[in-house]
N, C-alpha and C positions, 0 to 999 in steps of 0.2 A: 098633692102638692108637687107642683114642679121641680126638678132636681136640675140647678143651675151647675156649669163649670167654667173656671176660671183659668184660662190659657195662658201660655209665657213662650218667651223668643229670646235668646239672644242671636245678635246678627254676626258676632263674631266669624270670620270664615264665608260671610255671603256676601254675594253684590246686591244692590238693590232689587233689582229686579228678583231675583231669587227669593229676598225678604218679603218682597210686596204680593207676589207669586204666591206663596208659602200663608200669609194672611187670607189672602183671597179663597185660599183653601180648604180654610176651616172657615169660612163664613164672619172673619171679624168684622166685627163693626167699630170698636172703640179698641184704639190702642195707644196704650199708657205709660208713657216713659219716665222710667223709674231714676234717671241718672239723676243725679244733683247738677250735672253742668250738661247739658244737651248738647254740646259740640263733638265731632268727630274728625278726625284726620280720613276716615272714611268715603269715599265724595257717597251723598245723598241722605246721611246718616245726621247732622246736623239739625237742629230743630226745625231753621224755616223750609229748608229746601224736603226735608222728610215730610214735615206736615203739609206742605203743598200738595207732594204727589203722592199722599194718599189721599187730598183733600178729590184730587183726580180720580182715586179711584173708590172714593165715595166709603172712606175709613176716616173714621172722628180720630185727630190726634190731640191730646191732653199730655200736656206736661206734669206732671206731679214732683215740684223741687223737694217737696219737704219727705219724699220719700225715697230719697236718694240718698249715697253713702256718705257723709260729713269726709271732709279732704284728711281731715287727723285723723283717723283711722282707717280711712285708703293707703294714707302715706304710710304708716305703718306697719301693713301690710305688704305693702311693695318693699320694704324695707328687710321682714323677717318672716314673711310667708304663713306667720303664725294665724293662719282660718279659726280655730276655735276661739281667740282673741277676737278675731273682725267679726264673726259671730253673733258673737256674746256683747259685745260695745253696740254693733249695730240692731238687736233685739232691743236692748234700753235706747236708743237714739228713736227707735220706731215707735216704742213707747207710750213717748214722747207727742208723739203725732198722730194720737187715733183719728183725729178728725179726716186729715187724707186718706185713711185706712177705709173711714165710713163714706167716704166719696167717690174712691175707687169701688167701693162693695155695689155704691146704689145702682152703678153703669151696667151691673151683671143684669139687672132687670129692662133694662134699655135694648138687649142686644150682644153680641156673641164679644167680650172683652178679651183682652191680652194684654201683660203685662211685658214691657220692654228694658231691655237692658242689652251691656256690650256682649256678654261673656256667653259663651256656647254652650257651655254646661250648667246647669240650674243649680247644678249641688258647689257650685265653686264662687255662687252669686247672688247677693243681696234679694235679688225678687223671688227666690224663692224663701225667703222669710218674708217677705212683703207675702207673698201667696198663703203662707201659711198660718199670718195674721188674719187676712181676708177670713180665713176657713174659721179659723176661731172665733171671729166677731160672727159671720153667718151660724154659727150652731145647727145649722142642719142639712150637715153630707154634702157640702159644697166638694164638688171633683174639681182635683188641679190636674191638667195636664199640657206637660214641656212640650212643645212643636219646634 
């Protein structure tokens, strides 16, 4: 049986090109953005203009809203820093929404996936619970690894 792995990005810290660069990489084919709101003050980071030019460079971009962090406790977070709180509300918020969980899973068999969000560090950000759900609903030895 094949051993699939589930990749993650945030672009925090990069221009696009570096981002796109960096996809290209590791061979992704589908990349899945995790934000609840797709907009970026970023330039290129925005939904239409990101999914365009990776549409250019022949990377599927999927939005996934409902696996993005709910604004109440982003705001909350931004407010007291409290991570095991944001945590812990966004493991129940995720939940909540296996079905995007099983949709993001089916695209591992399509082709080399990535999971997207703003933040640099995996461990300070939503997709790597998003990742670690994946891992759990696949039951067998799904590898995550942060690019």
């Amino acid at each position: 049986m094949r051993q699939y792995e589930l990749l993650t990005i945030g672009y925090e810290g990069r221009e696009i090109d570096e981002f796109v660069n960096r996809l290209k990489t590791f061979n992704v084919t589908h990349l899945i953005d995790v934000r609840e709101i797709p907009l970026s003050r970023k330039k290129g980071f925005s939904k239409s203009t990101l999914g365009q030019r990776l549409k250019d460079e022949h990377i599927e971009y999927i939005h996934e809203k409902p696996l993005g962090s709910p604004a109440t406790i982003r705001n909350k977070l931004k407010s007291d820093w409290d991570y095991k709180y944001f945590f812990k509300a966004y493991t129940e918020h995720l939940s909540r929404n296996m079905d995007a969980v099983k949709k993001v899973h089916q695209f591992l068999f399509e082709g080399v996936t990535c999971i997207m969000c703003f933040e640099r560090f995996p461990d300070k950000c939503h997709r790597s619970i998003v990742a670690d759900k994946i891992k759990e609903y696949d039951g067998n030895g799904l590898k995550i690894k942060h690019i």
